[in-house]
C-alpha positions in Angstrom: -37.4 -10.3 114.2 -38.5 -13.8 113.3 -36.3 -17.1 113.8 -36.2 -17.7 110.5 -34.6 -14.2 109.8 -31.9 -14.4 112.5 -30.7 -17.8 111.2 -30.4 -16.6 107.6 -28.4 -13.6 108.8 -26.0 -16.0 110.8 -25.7 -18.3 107.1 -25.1 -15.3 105.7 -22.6 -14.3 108.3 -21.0 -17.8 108.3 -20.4 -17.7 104.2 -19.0 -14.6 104.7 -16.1 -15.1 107.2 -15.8 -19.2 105.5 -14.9 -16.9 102.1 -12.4 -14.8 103.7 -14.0 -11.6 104.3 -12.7 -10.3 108.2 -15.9 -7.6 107.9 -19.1 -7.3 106.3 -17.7 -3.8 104.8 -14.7 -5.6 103.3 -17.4 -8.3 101.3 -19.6 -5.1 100.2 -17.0 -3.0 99.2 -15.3 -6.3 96.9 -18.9 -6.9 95.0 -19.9 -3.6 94.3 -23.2 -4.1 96.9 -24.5 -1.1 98.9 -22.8 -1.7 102.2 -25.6 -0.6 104.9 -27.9 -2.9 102.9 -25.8 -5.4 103.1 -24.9 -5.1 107.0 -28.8 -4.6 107.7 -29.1 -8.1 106.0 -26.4 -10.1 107.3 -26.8 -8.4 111.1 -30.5 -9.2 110.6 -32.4 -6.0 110.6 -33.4 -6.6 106.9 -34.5 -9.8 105.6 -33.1 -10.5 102.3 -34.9 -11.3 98.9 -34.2 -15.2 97.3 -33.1 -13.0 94.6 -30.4 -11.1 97.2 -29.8 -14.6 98.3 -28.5 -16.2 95.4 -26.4 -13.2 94.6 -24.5 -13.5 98.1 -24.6 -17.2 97.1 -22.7 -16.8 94.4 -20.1 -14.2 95.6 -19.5 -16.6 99.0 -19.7 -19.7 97.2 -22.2 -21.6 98.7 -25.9 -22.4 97.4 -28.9 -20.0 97.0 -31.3 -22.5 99.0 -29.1 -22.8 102.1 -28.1 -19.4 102.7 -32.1 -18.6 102.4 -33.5 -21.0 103.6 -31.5 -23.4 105.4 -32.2 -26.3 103.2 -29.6 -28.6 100.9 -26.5 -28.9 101.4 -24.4 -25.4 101.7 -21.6 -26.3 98.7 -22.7 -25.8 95.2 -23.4 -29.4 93.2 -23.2 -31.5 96.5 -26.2 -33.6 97.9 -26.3 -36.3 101.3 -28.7 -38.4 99.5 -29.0 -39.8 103.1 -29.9 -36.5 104.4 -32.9 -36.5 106.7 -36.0 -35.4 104.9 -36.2 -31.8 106.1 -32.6 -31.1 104.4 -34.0 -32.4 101.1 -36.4 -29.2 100.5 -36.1 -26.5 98.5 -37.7 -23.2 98.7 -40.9 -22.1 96.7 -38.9 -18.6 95.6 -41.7 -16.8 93.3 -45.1 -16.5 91.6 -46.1 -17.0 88.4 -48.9 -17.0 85.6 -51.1 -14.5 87.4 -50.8 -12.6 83.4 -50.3 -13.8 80.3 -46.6 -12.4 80.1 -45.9 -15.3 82.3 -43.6 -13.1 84.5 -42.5 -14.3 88.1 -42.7 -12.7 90.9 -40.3 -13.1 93.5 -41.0 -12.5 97.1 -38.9 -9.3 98.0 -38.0 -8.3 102.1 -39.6 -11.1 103.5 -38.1 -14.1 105.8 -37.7 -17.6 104.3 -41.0 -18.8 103.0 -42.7 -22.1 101.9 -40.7 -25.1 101.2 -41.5 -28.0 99.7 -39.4 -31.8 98.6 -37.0 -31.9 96.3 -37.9 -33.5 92.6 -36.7 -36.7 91.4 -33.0 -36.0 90.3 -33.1 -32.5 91.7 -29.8 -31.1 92.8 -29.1 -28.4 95.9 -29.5 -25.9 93.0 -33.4 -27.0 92.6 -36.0 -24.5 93.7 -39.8 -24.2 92.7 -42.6 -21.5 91.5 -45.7 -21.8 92.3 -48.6 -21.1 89.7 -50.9 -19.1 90.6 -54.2 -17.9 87.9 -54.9 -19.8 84.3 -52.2 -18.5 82.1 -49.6 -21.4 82.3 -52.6 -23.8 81.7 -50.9 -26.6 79.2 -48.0 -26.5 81.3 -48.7 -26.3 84.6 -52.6 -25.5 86.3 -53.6 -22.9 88.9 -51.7 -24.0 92.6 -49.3 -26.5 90.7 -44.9 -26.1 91.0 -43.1 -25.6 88.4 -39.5 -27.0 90.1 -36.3 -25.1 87.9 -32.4 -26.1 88.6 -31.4 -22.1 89.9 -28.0 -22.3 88.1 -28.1 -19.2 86.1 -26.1 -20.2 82.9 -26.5 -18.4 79.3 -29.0 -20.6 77.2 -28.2 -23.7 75.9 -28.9 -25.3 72.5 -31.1 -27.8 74.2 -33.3 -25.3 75.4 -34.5 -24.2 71.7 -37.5 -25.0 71.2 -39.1 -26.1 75.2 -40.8 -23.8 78.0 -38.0 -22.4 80.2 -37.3 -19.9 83.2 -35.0 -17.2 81.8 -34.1 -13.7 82.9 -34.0 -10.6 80.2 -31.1 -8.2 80.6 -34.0 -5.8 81.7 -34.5 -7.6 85.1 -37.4 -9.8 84.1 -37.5 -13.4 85.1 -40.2 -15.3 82.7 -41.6 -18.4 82.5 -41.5 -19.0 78.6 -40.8 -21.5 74.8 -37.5 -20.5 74.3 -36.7 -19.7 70.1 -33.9 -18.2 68.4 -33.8 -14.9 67.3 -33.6 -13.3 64.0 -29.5 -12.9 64.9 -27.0 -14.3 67.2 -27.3 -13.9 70.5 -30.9 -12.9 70.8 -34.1 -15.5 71.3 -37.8 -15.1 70.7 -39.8 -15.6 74.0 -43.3 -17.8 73.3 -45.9 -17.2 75.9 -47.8 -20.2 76.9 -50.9 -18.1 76.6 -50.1 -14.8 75.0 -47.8 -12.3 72.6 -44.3 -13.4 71.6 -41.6 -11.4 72.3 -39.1 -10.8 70.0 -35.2 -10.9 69.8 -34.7 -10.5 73.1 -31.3 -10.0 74.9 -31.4 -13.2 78.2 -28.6 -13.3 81.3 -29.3 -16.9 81.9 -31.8 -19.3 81.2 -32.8 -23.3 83.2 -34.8 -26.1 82.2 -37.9 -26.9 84.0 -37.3 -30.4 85.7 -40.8 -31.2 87.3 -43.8 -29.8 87.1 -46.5 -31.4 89.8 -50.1 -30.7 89.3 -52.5 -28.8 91.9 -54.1 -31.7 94.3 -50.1 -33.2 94.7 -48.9 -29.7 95.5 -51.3 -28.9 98.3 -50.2 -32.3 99.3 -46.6 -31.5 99.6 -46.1 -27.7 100.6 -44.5 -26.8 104.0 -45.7 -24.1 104.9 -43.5 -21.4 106.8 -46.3 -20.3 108.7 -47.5 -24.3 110.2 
């Protein structure tokens, strides 16, 4: 069991108690999660997924960044602007442009992984993809960050019309020009290289608020492993 593992499960532990929850069951068993993978992850047996992270975030109340990783500040929409550099980064939480569709990958069962600084203007909400093959090329180039604010909201009328992170209500997270549909409530989904996708049904969607190019990234990546 790593160090970064056992102090994600105490965060995890610590929201838990902080939201009024006596026992791990008790929190499972009032969200609908599956209890033993819940225990496994907050006593540390099983790492837990960004994606896991930012749903206990949610339920507990604190942010998806420092209950994975340990970074930001642990209230949602609060940030020590005189916080010592190595509380002002974010995680790198997924993959994407290795296909056309754009989709993201997200690392799944693993410990806390790269970090890297938080953007200009980036709240504790912000958190980064890392590009990886030719397919976002116009947007973003092969080993470049796409940096998103995590906050998970329904799309917004500002969005129409710009490339955006969105999930689809069938568990995809995509990197894609955001259009209306052909009725209310679905959007059309514009690859940067690649098909459009068509009156699609989206859970949340969040404007991209940096995007830093290849040589700056290499720069600027902390890795978990150094």
């Amino acid at each position: 069991m790593s160090k970064g593992q056992i102090e994600a499960a105490r965060r995890l532990r610590e929201a838990r108690i902080a939201r009024g929850f006596a026992t791990g069951v008790e929190a499972a068993l009032a969200f609908g999660w599956n209890r033993n993978t819940y225990l496994s992850n907050e006593n540390g047996n099983a790492p837990f997924s960004y994606r896991k992270a930012a749903a206990y975030a949610a339920a507990f109340g604190v942010t998806a960044e420092w209950l994975y990783a340990g970074t930001g500040a642990s209230e949602p929409d609060v940030l020590d602007a005189d916080a010592p550099e190595a509380e002002r980064l974010v995680p790198i939480v997924g993959r994407v442009g290795a296909d056309p569709e754009g989709v993201v990958l997200f690392a799944n069962g693993q410990a806390p992984g790269d970090l890297v600084p938080l953007p200009p203007g980036g709240s504790p909400r912000a958190v980064a993809l890392q590009v990886i093959g030719h397919s976002m090329t116009g947007l973003a180039d092969n080993g470049g960050l796409i940096y998103f604010e995590d906050q998970r909201t329904p799309p917004s009328e500002d969005m129409l019309g710009h490339v955006v992170v969105v999930e689809t209500d069938t568990d995809e997270v995509l990197v894609k020009r955001l259009l209306r549909g052909s009725r209310k409530g679905r959007y059309d989904l514009e690859s940067v290289v690649g098909p459009v996708r068509r009156d699609c049904r989206l859970r949340w969607a969040a404007h991209i608020t940096a995007v830093v190019p290849p040589y700056q990234a290499r720069r600027i990546i902390r890795s978990a492993s150094a």
